[in-house]
MISEKOL-656283 format. One record per residue (C-alpha): x, y, z. Coordinates in steps of 0.001 Angstrom, whole numbers, padded with zeros to 6 digits, always signed. Layout:
<sites>
XYZ;...
</sites>
This chain:
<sites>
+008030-006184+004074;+009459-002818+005501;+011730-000848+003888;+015231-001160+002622;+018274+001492+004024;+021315+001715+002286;+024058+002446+004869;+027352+003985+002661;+030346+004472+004991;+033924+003701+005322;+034101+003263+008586;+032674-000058+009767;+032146+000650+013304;+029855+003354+012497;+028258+000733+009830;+027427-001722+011978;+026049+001087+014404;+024026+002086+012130;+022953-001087+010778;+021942-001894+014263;+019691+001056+014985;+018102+000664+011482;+016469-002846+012049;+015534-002017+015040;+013541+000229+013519;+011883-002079+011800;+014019-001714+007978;+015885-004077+006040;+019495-002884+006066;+022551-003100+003586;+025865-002051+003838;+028518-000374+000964;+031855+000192+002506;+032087+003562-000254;+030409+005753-002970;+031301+003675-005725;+029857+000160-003994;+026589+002361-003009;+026113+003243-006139;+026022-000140-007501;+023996-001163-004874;+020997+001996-005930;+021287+001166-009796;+020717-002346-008648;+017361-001435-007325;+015411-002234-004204;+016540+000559-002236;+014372+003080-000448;+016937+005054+001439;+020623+006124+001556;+022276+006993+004622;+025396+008657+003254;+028740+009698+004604;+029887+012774+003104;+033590+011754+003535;+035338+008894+001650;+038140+007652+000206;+036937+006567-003184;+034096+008771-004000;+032566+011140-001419;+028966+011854-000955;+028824+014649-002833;+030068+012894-005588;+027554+009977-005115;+024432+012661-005151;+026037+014359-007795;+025894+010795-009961;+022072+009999-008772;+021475+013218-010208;+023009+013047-013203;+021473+009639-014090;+017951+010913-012814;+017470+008363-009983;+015464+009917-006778;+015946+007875-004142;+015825+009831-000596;+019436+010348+000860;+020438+011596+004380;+023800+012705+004853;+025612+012461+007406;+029769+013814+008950;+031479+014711+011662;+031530+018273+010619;+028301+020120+010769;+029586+023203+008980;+026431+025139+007487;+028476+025336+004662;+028070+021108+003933;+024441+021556+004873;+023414+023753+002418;+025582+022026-000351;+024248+018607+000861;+020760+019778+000461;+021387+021656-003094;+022724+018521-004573;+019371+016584-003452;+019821+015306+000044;+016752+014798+002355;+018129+015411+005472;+021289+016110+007057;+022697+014691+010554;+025933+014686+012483;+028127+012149+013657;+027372+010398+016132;+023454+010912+015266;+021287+009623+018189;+018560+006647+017652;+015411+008527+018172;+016957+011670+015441;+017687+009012+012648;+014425+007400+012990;+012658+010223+012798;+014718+011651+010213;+013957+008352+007958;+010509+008718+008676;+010409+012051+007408;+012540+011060+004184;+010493+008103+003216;+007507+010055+003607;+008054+013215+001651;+009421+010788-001264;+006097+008569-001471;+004131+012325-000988;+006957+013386-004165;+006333+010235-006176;+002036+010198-005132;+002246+013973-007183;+004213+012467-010097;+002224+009967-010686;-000753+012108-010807;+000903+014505-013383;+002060+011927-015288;-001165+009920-015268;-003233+013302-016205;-000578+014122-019191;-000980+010108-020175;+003229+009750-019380;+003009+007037-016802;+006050+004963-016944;+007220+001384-015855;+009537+003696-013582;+006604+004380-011720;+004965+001379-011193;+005502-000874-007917;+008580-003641-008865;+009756-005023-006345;+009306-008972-006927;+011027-011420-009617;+007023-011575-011128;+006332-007709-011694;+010325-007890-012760;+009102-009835-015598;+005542-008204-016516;+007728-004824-016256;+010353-006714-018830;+007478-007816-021221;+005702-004643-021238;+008723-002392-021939;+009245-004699-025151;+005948-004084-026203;+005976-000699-025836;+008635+000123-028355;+006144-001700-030932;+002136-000751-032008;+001782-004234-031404;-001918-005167-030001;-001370-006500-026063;-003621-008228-023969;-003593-007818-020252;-004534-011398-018081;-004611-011777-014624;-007617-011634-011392;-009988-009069-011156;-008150-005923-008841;-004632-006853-009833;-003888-003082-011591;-004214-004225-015344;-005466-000612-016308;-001867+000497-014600;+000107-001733-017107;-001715-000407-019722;-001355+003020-018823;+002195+002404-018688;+002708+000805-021866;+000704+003992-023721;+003343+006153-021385;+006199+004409-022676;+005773+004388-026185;+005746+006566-029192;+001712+007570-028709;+002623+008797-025072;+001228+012151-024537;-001778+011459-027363;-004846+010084-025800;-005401+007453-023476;-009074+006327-023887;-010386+003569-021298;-013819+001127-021876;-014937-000701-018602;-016646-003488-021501;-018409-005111-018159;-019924-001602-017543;-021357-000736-020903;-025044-000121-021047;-027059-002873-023402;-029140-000304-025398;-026158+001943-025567;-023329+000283-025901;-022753+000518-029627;-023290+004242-029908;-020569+004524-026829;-018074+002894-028724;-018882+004001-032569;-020363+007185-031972;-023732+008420-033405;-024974+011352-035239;-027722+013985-033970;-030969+012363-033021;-029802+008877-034222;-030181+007861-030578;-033101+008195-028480;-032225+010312-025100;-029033+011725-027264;-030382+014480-029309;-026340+015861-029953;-023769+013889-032091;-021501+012207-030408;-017793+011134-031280;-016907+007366-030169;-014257+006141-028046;-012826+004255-031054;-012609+007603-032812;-011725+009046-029611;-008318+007296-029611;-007416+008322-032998;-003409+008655-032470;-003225+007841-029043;-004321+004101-026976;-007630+002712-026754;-007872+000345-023584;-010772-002208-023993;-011115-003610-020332;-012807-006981-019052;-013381-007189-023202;-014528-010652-022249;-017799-009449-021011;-018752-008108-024508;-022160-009606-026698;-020891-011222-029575;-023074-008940-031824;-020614-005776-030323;-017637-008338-030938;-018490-008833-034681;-018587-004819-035338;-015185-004582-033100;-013626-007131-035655;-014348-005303-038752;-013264-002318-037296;-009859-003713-036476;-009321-005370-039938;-010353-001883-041677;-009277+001015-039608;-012994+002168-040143;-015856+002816-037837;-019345+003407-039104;-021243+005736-035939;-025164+004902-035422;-026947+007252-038246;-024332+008084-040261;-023738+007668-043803;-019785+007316-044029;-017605+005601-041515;-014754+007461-039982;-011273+006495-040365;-009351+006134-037176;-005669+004692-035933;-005041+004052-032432;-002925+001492-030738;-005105-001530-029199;-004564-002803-025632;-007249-004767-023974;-007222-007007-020798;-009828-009848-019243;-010171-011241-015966;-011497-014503-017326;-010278-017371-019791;-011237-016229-023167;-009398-019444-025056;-012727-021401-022123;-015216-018454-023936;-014234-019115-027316;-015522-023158-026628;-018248-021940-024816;-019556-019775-027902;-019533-017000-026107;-016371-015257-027596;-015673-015044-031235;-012666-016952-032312;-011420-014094-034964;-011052-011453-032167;-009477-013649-029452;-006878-013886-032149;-006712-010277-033071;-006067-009680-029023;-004327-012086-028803;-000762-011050-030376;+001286-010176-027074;-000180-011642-023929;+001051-010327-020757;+000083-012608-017651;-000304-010213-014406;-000300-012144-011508;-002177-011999-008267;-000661-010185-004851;-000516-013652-003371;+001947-014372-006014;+004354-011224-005772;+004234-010303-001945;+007502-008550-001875;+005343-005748-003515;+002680-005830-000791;+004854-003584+001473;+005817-000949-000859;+002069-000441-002734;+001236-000679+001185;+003574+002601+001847;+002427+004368-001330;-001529+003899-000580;-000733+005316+003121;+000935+008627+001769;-001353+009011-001030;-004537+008576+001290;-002660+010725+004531;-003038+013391+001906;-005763+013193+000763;-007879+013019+004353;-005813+015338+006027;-004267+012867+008006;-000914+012775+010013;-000308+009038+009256;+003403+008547+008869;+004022+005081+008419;+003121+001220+008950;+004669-000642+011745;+006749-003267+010643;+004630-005631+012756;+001696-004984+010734;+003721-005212+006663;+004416-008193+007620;+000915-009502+008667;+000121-007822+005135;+002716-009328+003533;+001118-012764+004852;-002061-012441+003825;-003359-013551+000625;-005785-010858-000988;-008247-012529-002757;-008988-009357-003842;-005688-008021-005033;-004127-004571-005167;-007798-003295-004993;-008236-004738-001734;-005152-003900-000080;-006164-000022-001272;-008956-000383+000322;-007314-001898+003417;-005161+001331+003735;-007885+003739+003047;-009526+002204+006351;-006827+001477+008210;-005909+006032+007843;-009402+006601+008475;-008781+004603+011941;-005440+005680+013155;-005728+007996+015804;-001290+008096+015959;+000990+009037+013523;+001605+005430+012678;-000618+002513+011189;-000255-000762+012941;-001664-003800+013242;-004829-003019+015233;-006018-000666+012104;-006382-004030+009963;-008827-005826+012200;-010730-007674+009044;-007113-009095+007723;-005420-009572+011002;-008869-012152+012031;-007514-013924+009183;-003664-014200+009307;-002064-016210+011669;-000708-014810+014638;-002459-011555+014519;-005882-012584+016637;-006984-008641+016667;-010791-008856+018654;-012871-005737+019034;-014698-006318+022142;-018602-004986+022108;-019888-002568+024590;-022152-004622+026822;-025701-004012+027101;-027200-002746+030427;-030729-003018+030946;-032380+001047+031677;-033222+001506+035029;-037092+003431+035404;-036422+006532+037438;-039650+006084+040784;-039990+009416+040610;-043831+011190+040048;-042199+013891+037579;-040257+011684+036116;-043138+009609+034312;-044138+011116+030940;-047597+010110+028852;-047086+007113+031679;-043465+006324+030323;-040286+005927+032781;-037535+008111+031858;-034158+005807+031065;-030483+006945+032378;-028237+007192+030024;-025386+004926+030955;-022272+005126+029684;-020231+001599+029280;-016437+001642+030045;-014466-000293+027860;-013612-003501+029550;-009792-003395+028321;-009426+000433+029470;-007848+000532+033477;-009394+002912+035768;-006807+005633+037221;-008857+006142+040178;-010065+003641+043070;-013910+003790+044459;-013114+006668+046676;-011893+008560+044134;-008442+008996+045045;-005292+008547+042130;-004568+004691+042260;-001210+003549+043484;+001776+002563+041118;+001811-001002+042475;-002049-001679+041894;-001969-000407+038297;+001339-002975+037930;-000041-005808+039490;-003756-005191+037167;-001438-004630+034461;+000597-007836+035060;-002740-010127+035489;-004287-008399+032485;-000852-009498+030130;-000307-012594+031794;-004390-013852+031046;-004107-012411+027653;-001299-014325+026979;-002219-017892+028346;+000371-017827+030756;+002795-017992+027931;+005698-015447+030434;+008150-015469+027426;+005724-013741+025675;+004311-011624+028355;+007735-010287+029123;+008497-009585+025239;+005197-007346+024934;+005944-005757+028116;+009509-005271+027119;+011210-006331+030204;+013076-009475+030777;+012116-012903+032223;+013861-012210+035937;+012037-008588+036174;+008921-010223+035642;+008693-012870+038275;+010322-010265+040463;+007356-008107+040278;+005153-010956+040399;+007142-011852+043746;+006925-008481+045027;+003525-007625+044393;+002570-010999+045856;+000972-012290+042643;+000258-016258+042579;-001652-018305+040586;-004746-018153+042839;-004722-014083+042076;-003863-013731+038537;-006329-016838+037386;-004124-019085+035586;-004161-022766+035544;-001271-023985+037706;-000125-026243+035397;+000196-023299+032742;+001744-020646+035180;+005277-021805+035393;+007702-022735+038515;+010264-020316+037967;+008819-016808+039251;+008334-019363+042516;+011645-020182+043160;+012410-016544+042118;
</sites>
């Protein structure tokens, strides 16, 4: 789904203006009539944007920036007035504005100006998050919450965080359990104290106890050097046991005893060590199935078991797909090099309807490729070829370069060790359109229309409704072309049945 605008003005000529230009761009739009209303509508949440008039009756902009200040909200605003005094700019911008445009701002200035706006935020938030994930201060503030589902996993989680009550995370395999976590530990009393994560699925066999407990010097073979444990590790901060439903039971039996006495014994030593953490864990699979299967003790799925949070799959919460979409795009833009903008609105919503079996993993990884392949400032649906194949709607084929046979060269010198030498051919694209005819000469306008026409109306079936909409011209332009190029059905290759009567009578 694409963005949200907030369009604050009195006037509500210039709102529906506004509100006009902004979907065209692609945004969802909502109106507030003055400061006061807009305000409402930011601490309501779900708003990416503010387009703010400087001047109203109730409260003015400046008092509406000075109040998202105030209450630490950082939502991108540009301002906008009928005076353009430097004086307004520079105040506009100290108080926290964006961007700054005059009445009446044109379509092409405003959509860039959003563009910009949107983009330096999710750049803003991308190095916050970083910061605050290093210092171990990530917050529900910062997570993606868009939908009524991450509404109420955000809900849960912020009650458990004001407790040192054990948690366990549920939910499919990519959909950001470790983030939860993380902001549980960054919400809560331990944030700031250490935040130690164990991938349980990755632990080596032969290893896996000294990881966890520690060890002392040569206890270990291939360790020589003590070694402290992640248990002991987390002393006064978080220990985050992930996928702990992948453990051996033998690991799960030392695990329980050192949960019920605060005590871990390392591998060669003679003492255990005392050590207090809080416990968060998290599983991709049914532990209550593992228990009856043997192959999870009982006594520890209880243990875990105290708070369950249920995280649930992308295909479940899509109004976050377009927002995590926007902040993988920034945060990858960056780190590339890239000068990717922003999605098309055409292609969040193919996002938006796929399913991701593979969850907020995969739809990273979808955005990592898709940057990697945009050669514009903007991402669109082309850049998604794997997930447009499967959405409806969004048939995206990359055609293959055909394969020539080599041509020998008859030449004496040309035969090496009794070898012909092969040309090199280069293969056009077969969806690219040749500027110049076979003499060489700069084609004419009309025969790069009418190939142009052909080319949309085959691609499209015949389907004119639709050929006009991706050509953005109307019905009665296009069979007037078709009429004066002299393009019939016998020419363009369309069933007559298909190709309809109208252009005809046109």
């Amino acid at each position: 789904m694409g963005s949200t605008v907030l369009i604050a003005d009195d006037d509500p000529v210039q709102r529906r203006l506004l509100e006009a230009m902004v979907r065209r761009f692609g945004y969802h739009a909502r109106l507030a009539d003055g400061g006061e209303a807009a305000l409402r509508e930011i601490e309501a949440g779900r708003i990416d944007l503010v387009i703010l008039d400087l001047v109203m009756p109730d409260l003015d902009g400046m008092g509406v920036l000075g109040r998202l200040r105030a209450k630490g909200i950082a939502v991108p605003v540009i301002v906008q007035t009928a005076h353009g005094s430097i004086d307004a700019v520079i105040s506009a911008m100290r108080a926290g504005a964006a961007d700054f445009v005059v009445k009446p701002v044109g379509g092409e200035r405003l959509q860039i100006s959003i563009r910009n706006a949107l983009r330096m935020h999710a750049l803003e938030r991308d190095a916050r998050l970083l910061a605050k994930r290093s210092a171990g201060l990530l917050g529900f503030r910062d997570m993606v919450v868009r939908s009524p589902e991450m509404e109420r996993v955000a809900h849960l989680s912020e009650r458990a965080a004001g407790s040192a009550i054990p948690v366990l995370i549920e939910g499919e395999a990519g959909t950001g359990k470790q983030t939860v976590a993380r902001a549980i530990h960054g919400t809560g009393e331990r944030r700031g104290r250490p935040f130690v994560a164990v991938n349980c699925a990755a632990l080596p066999e032969e290893t896996a106890e000294a990881i966890l407990f520690g060890h002392e010097k040569n206890s270990v073979a291939g360790a020589p050097d003590r070694q402290v444990g992640k248990f002991a590790e987390a002393h006064g901060g978080t220990l985050f046991l992930e996928d702990i439903g992948e453990l051996p039971l033998d690991l799960q039996a030392r695990i329980v005893e050192a949960l019920r006495s605060g005590e871990v014994g390392p591998v060669g030593a003679r003492r255990p060590v005392r050590t207090e953490f809080r416990l968060i864990s998290s599983t991709s699979c049914n532990l209550i199935e593992r228990v009856k299967a043997g192959l999870f003790r009982e006594d520890l799925y209880y243990r875990l078991h105290v708070f369950p949070i249920m995280l649930p799959p992308l295909r479940l919460r899509r109004d976050d797909v377009g927002e995590l979409a926007r902040h993988f795009l920034a945060r990858f833009s960056v780190e590339e090099g890239r000068r990717v903008r922003s999605i098309s609105a055409e292609a969040l919503a193919m996002l938006a309807a796929y399913d991701w079996p593979g969850n907020v993993r995969q739809l990273e990884n979808a955005v990592f490729r898709a940057v990697i392949l945009a050669e514009g400032d903007e991402v669109g649906v082309a850049e998604f070829p794997q997930i447009a194949a499967r959405v409806e709607g969004f048939d995206v084929r990359i055609p293959s370069a055909p394969l020539l046979p080599p041509r020998p060269v008859h030449a004496g010198p040309a035969m090496i060790t009794g070898q012909p030498l092969r040309e090199i051919v280069t293969v056009r694209d077969p969806h690219t359109m040749a500027m110049l005819d076979a003499r060489g000469d700069v084609r004419t306008m009309a025969s790069l229309e009418a190939d142009m026409l052909k080319f949309a109306i085959r691609h499209h079936r015949g389907q004119m409704t639709e050929v006009a909409r991706k050509l953005g011209i109307g019905r009665s332009t296009l069979y007037r072309k078709l009429k004066e190029l002299g393009l019939d059905e016998a020419a363009i290759g369309v069933r007559p049945e298909v190709f309809p009567d109208a252009h005809r009578a046109a």
